[in-house]
Structure formats: C-alpha cells, structure tokens
N, C-alpha and C positions, 0 to 999 in steps of 0.2 A: 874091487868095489868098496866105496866108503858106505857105513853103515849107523847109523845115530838112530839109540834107544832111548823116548821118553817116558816112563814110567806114568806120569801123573798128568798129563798134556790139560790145556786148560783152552775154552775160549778168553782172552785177554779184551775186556772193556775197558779201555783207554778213555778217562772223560776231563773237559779241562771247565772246572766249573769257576766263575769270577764272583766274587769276594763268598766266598765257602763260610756260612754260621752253620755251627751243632744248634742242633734243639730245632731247627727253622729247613724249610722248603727251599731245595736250591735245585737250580735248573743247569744243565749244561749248556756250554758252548760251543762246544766242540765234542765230537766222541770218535770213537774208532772200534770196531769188534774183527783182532784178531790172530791168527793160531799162536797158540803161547806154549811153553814148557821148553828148557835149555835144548834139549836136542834138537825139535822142531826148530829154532832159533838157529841152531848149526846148519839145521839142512836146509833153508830159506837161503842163510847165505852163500853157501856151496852153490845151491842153485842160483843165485846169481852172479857168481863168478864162473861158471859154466862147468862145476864141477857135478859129476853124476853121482847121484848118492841115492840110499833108500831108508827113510825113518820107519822104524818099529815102534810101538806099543800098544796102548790100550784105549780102546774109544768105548766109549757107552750111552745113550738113551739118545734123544733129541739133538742134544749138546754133541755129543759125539759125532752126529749124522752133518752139523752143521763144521765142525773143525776139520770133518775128511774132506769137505766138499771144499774150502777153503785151502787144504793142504794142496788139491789136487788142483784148483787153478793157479797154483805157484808154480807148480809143474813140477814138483821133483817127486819121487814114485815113494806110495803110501805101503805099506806092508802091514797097519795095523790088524790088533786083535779085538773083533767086537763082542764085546759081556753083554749077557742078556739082562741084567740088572744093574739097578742104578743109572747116575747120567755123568757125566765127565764134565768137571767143573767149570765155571766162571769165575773167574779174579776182576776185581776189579779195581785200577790203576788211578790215583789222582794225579794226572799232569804236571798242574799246577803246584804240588807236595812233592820235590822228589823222591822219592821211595815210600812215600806213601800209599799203601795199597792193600786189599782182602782181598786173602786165599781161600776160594775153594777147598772142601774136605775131600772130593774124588770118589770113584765110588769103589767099593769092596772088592779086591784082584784076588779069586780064586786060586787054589791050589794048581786046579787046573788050567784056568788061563796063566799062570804061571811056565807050566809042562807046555804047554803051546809056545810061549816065547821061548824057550830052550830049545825046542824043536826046531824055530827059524834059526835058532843062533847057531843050531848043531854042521848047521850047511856052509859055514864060513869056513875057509881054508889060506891055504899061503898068498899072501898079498893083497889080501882084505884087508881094511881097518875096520875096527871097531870103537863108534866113540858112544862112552857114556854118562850121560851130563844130568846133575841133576838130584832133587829128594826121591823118597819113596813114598806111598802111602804105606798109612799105619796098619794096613794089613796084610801088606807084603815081609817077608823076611828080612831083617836089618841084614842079614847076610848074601843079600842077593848077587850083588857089583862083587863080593870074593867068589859065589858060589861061580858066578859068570865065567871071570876068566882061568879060574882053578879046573872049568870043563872043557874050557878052550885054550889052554897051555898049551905049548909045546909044538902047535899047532902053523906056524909062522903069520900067526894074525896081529896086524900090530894096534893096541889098545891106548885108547884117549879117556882118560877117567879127569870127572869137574865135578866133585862134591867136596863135605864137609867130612872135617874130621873122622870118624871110625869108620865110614863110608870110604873114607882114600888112604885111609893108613893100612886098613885090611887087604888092600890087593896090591900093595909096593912087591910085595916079597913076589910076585908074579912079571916084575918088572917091565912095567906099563910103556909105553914111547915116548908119552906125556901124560902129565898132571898139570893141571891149571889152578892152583888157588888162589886167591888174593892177598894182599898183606896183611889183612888182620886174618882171617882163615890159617894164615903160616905161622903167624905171632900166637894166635890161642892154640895151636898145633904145641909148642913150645914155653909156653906160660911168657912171652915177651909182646912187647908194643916194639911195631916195627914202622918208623914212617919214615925212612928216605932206602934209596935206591940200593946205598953200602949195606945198607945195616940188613935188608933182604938176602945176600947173596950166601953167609955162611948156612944160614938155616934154608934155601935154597938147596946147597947142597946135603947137608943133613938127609934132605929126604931122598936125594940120590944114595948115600949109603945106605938110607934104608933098602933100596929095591928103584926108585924111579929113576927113569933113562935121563928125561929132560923132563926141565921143572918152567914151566914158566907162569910167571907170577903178575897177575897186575895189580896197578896200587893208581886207579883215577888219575886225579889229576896229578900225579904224582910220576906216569907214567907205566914201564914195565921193565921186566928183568926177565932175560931165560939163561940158566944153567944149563950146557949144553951136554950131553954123553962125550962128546970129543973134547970137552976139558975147556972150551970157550965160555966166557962169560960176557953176555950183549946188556947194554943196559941202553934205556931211551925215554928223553922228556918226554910230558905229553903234549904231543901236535897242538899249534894253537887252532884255536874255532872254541865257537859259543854252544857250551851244553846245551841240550833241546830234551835229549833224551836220554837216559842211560838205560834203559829196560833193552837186557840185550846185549851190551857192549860188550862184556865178558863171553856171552856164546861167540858173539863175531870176531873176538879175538880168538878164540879154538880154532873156529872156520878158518880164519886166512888164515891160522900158523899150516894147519892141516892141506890147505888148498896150495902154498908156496910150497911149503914139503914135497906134494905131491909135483910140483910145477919142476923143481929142482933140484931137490932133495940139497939145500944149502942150508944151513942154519940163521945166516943172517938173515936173509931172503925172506924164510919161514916166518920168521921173527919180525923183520918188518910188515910184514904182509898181517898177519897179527895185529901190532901195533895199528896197522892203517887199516884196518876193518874195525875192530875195536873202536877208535876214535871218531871213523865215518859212520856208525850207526850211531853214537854218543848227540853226534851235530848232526838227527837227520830227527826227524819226526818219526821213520818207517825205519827196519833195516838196512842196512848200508847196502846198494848198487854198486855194479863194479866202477862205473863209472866214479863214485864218490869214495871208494875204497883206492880209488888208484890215481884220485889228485890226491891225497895224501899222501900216498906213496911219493908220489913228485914230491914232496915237500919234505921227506926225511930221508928222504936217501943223497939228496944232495953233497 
C-alpha cells in the first residue's frame, strides 16, 4: 500500500481577481476551495490514476471537518488525526500572481498527536511505500522526516521524501527510493545556481553518495532529470502547453513517478510518467486526470 503523510494540510482558496490594487476593494472572479498540502496533492493524483493510496495527518477545527469531507469525495481513504484544538489552515492562492500566495500558520501538533501518527506509521511493513512531502509546523520537531524513517529502517518500506534542505539531508543516510527537489533546492543544497539540465546531474548525484537511491529533480520550464540507482541518467524538455497552474506540479510529478514505478517498476517509464503528470497538472486549472497525464505521455514518449 502507498501511504502520503501531510503534516500541515491546508484548505487551498484559489481566487483569480482582475486588475488586483493594494490599499482598495477587489472582488473575485473566479475562486475555487480545495484540499491542499504536497501529500494530499500526491494522493488526489494517485487517485486519479487509479492508484490505492491512504493520506495521514492532522486535521483540526471547522477547517479540518471541511478538508476531510473534500479528501473523502476524491475518494482516496483518509487516515487522519483529529486535534481537539485549533483549526487547520487556509492559504490562500492568487491565480492571476504566479506563486503568489498566504500561508496559513496551522494549529499546534501535540506531543501526542505526534505518538498517534507513529503509531499509524508503526503498522507499515515490506512493500509499503511511504511518501513524505512537504514543511512542518513550527511545533512539530525539525527532526521528525529522520525520527520517521530511522523507526521504520530496515523494515523493507520504500520511502519518498519532497522537502527542503535539513528536512532531506537528515534522512539520506536511511537511503530513501526517492527524493524530489528542484533546481534551485539542489543548487542552495550546494551553494550553486543551477539552470540547465547538464549542470543538475553531478550534484544530482552528490545526493545519491550521500544516501539517496534516485534523485529526481525538476526545474519548470526548464523540464526534469532523474539520476537513477542502476546508474541511468533520463533527462527531458518541458512538454509544450500553456502554464494555467503550477500549484501542484511538483506533487504530481512524485505521483506519476511513484504510480509508473509501481505500474512497471522501469525507470524511464517512472520518469516519464512524472514528467507527464507534472506538466498535466501545470496546464490544467485542477489536478492532472489520467486522462490529461497520459496525452502527454503520448507526446514524449514518441
């Protein structure tokens, strides 16, 4: 069973306001409210590619009640943990701004609701995945992603880690499946600016001496690279179509690597299936559908 933990899960207010003034009253035109945080984003896709998955983490207050209820009409199986305090946050996304957006603060994760997510994790065994995507709150242990798979070693669980620096450097040495970073994530990883496809691939592997199996890196328009464990190196432009969206693009590039993996256990395959989920959420308003993950596919496998 594939498994995606999201620590901070958020509702996502997507709103697309026209001609946006500070200081003055603006009205949308458009909005959208819905379930946000990288894992959650992994398991929307998986379930649309008809992979069975079950998301973990933390829901709380109002906000909470309304992001399970949403998880649960997506249909992939919920396993959260609900805190009797606080509400689990709203972000919210300007359309119109690429990456323009405020983050919710989340609310307070308990020592104990902590021991409660270990407790799910404790039940994973050989030929589970585990993917864990994503920040922390600031009340959770910065060491949580090493405390994670340091209890689940040895275990034959194989582990998807998609964060930032000390968050993914601290669990190499437990030698992950995958790592996901991007090209600037890999370049501050390293004190370097990294902007074409070449110049990715040594420090790519870098991180596989550290500890990591497969690295796979993406870089927008710029495309992706995966350094493989068997010693392959795939690299691939990025698919043409018109950005719409990019909130997301990087979960659904996990998702399909995760979801060809599991389809074939190929690298390339992996890797494309990646690339064309990545890109199909990027040109979609919503998530990428299998449908729209897999004319892309058509279009770079050629």
């Amino acid at each position: 069973m594939i498994y995606t933990v999201t620590f901070n899960p958020s509702l996502d207010y997507i709103v697309s306001v026209e001609d946006f003034q500070l200081g003055k009253t603006n009205r949308t035109r458009a909005e959208q409210m819905l379930p946000g945080g990288k894992g959650i984003n992994v398991s929307t896709v998986l379930q649309n590619l008809g992979i069975e998955n079950v998301a973990l983490g933390f829901a709380a207050g109002f906000t909470g009640e309304e992001l399970l209820r949403k998880m649960k009409a997506i249909g992939f199986h919920c396993d959260f943990i609900t805190l009797e305090e606080g509400c689990s946050r709203i972000n919210i996304k300007m359309k119109d701004f690429d990456g323009t957006e405020i983050n919710g603060k989340g609310p307070v994760i308990s020592q104990e609701a902590v021991d409660q997510l270990m407790a799910k994790l404790d039940r994973l065994g050989e030929g589970d995945t585990l993917i864990l995507a994503g920040s922390i709150p600031t009340s959770m242990p910065d060491s949580i992603y090493r405390d994670i798979l340091a209890a689940l070693s040895g275990r034959g669980i194989q582990f998807v880690v998609d964060a930032t620096k000390d968050l993914l450097l601290n669990v190499l040495k437990y030698r992950p499946f995958l790592i996901k970073p991007n090209n600037h994530e890999l370049g501050e990883i390293f004190g370097v600016t990294l902007t074409t496809r070449e110049d990715v691939i040594p420090y790519a592997k870098k991180l596989q001496e550290k500890g990591a199996r497969n690295v796979l890196v993406s870089m927008a328009g710029q495309g992706a690279v995966l350094a493989a464990e068997n010693g392959e190196v795939h690299m691939q432009p990025a698919p043409k179509g018109v950005l719409v969206n990019a909130v997301g693009a990087g979960d659904s590039m996990v998702a399909g690597f995760v979801a060809g993996w599991t389809q074939k256990q190929d690298f390339l395959h992996a890797f494309r299936m990646g690339v064309s989920a990545g890109s199909a959420s990027a040109f979609s308003d919503l998530l990428a559908t299998r449908e729209e993950i897999e004319q892309v596919y058509q279009s770079i496998a050629r």
